[in-house]
N, C-alpha and C positions, 0 to 999 in steps of 0.2 A: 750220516755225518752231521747234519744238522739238527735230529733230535739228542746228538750226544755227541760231542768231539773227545777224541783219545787222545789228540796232541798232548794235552796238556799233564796226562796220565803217564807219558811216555812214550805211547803207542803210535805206529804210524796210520796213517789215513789211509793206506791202502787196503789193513785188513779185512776192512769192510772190503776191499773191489773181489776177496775170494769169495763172502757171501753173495755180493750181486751178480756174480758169474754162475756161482752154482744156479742161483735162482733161474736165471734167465737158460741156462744151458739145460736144467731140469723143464722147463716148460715145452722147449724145444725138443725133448727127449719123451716128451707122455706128458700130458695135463693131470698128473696124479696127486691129491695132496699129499699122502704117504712116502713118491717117490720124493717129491722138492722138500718134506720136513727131513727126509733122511740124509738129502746132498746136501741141507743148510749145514746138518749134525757132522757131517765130512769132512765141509769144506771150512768151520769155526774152529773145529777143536786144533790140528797143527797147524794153522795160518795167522797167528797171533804175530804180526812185524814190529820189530823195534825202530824207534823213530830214530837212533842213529842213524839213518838214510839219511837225514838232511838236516847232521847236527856238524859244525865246526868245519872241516875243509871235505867235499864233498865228494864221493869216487863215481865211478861211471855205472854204477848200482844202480844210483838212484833212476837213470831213463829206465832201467830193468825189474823194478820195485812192482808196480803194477801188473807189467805184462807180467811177472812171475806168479803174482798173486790170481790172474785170471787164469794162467795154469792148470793152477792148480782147483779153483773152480769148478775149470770145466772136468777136471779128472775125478771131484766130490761126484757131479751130477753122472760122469761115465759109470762110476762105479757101485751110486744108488741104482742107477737102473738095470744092474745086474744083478741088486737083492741085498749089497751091502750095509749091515745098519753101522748108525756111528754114535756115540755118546750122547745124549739126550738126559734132560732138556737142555740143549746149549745154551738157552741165554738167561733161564730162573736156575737152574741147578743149583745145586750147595758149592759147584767149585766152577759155575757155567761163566757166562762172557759176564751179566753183568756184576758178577760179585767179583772177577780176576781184572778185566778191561773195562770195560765203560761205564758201570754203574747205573741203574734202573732207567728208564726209558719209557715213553711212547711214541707211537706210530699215529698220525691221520692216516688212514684210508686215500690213496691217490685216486685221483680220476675227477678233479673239478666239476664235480655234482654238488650240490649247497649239503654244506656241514661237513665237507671233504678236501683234504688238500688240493689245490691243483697239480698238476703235472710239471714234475722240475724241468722238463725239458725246454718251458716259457721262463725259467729264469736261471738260462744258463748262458754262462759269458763266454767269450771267443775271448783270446790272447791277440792284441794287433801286433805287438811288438813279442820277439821269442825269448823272454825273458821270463819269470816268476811273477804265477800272477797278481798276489799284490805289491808290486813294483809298478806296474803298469800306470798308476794316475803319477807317481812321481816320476816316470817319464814322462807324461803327459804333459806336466808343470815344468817340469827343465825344458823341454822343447817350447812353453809360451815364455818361459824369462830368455831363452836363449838370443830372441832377436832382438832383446835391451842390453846385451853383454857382446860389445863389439869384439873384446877381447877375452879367452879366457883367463891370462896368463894375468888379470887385474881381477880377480879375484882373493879376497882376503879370506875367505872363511863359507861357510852355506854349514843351514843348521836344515835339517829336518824334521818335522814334526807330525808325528804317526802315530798308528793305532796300535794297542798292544801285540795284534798276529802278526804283524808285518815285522815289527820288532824284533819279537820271536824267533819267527821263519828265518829271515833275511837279515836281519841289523842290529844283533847284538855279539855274535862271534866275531873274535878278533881278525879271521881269517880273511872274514868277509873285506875288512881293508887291504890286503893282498893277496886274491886270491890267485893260486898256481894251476886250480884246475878250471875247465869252463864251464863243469859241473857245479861248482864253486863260485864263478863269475856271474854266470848268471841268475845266481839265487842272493846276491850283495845287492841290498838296496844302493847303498855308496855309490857302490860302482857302478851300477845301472845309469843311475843317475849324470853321474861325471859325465861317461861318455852321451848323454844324450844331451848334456851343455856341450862339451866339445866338437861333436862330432856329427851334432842335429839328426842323429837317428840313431834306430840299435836294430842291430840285424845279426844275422849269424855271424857277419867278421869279426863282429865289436865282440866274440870272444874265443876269437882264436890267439895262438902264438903271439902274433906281432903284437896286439893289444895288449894282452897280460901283462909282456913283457916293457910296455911304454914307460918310461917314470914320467914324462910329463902328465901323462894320465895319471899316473898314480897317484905323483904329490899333489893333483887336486884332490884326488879320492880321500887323500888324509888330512885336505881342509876341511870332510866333511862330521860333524856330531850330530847324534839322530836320539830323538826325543822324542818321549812318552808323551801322550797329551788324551787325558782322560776324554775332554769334547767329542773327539776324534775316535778312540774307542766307542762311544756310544752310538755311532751311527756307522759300527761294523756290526753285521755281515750285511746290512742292506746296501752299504755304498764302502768303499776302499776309500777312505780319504787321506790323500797327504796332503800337508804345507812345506813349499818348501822358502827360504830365507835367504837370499845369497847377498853378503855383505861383500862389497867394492874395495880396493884397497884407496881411493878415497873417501872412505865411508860410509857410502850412498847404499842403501838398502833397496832391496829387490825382492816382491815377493808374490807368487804363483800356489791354489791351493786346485785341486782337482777328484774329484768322489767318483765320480762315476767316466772313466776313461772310454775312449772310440774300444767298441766290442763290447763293453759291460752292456748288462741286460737292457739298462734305462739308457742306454746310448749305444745301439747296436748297429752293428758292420753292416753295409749293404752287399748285397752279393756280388758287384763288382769288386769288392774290397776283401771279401773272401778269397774270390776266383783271384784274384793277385796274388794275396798271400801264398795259395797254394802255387802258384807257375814260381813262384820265389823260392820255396820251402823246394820245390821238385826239380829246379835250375842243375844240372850235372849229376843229377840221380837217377830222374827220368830222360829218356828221348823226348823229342819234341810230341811225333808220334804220340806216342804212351802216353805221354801226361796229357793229350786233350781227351784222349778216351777215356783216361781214369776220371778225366775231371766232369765230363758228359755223362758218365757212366753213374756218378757221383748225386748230380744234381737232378737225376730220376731215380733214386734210389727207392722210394717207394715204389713204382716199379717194378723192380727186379723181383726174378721168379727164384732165381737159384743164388748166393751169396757167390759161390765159387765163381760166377761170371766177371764181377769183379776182382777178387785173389788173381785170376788167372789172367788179368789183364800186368799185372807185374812181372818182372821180368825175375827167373830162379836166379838165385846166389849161389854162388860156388863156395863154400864154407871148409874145402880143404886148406 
């Protein structure tokens, strides 16, 4: 994703997740290099997603986009290892990935040895709040103007000022100012935001039914215009930065900027902060039971001898 984004190609970001599935599910299947170039050749050529997943008013797809995508990965790497070949070379070809989708690329070598990427897994963010993650500092910023705004309801206006991805992703479809699904909600910078001035947090309510449905949330939502700011581009991907501006219906100006929000890499969660999130996220899902063993279970993961130890700590669904 990082030596080559397809956003902007139209592609969604997930196609990649059937390449890193095959890879990883090929490793797991034989350390072959023949079998995992054959699951790559698999798992590239019908797994090309379109980014309508998360254009305009949003359907319940998109939680499904990924895990679809690892699918069928793992189904590349099942059926390399049963001798299947598949179109080659998938990414130089005359019609491969990068002449149709991404366009030429390189790779560093991972494994934080000098002259070698480090390992992304040192710079990867957690989500505090369950919203899209660059949304996350302009919550961050409406939760510090929050406690200079005794009142929402005296607000005249809030501008925001963003980087071009976020704009993108989240704040530039119209939808995003009313959105009807919570697929949709919470991928609205606006909205994100409103409710985290109103409401001093955002959590899974803040985008259910009753909220959608609020107009006094709304019509701040439609005090809000969100704006380009080159600055602010220039220090994406290394930080998310928004500004945000909330104008008084006395005049009085207000304003909060935030780059690197609680969970970004350079300002990361502690593990008490995790361990909440999850008893939060697990609250009517899990038993009380379940979820300390899932979360025990969790936090020795390296560990674990057999994966299914954990799977098998959830409880089956009944899908009739």
């Amino acid at each position: 994703c990082d030596a080559a984004s397809i956003r902007a190609r139209g592609w969604d970001h997930v196609t990649y997740g059937a390449f890193s599935t095959a890879a990883a599910s090929a490793r797991l299947l034989g350390p072959s290099a023949e079998q995992t170039t054959r699951a790559l050749n698999l798992a590239g050529t019908p797994n090309v997603t379109l980014r309508q997943t998360r254009a305009g008013e949003l359907s319940e797809w998109k939680g499904c986009a990924f895990a679809n995508a690892s699918r069928n990965g793992l189904f590349a790497a099942l059926l390399a290892a049963e001798g299947l070949t598949g179109p080659a070379p998938i990414f130089e070809g005359e019609m491969g990935f990068w002449k149709q989708v991404s366009g030429p690329f390189e790779l560093a070598t991972p494994g934080g040895t000098e002259g070698n990427r480090d390992f992304m897994i040192k710079q990867t963010s957690i989500k505090y709040w369950p919203a899209e993650y660059h949304s996350q500092s302009a919550i961050h910023a409406a939760l510090e103007l929050r406690t200079q705004i005794p009142d929402p309801a005296k607000i005249a206006s809030i501008d925001i000022y963003s980087f071009d991805a976020a704009v993108d992703i989240i704040g530039k479809d119209p939808e995003k100012w009313r959105p009807r699904t919570r697929e949709t909600a919470d991928h609205s910078l606006p909205y994100c935001t409103a409710a985290a001035l109103v409401d001093g947090d955002v959590t899974l309510e803040t985008f259910g039914d009753a909220r959608l449905k609020d107009e006094s949330l709304l019509a701040l939502v439609a005090k809000i215009k969100i704006h380009r700011d080159d600055a602010l581009t220039a220090r994406y991907p290394r930080g998310i930065p928004n500004r945000i501006v909330v104008t008084l219906d006395d005049g009085k100006q207000l304003t909060a900027e935030n780059e690197f929000p609680r969970g970004h890499d350079q300002n990361p969660m502690s593990d008490d902060e995790v361990t909440a999130k999850f008893r939060r996220l697990a609250a009517g899902v899990l038993d009380d039971k379940t979820r300390e063993r899932v979360l025990e279970t969790c936090w020795k993961l390296e560990d674990l001898k057999n994966a299914g130890d954990l799977i098998g700590l959830f409880p089956a669904v009944d899908c009739a």
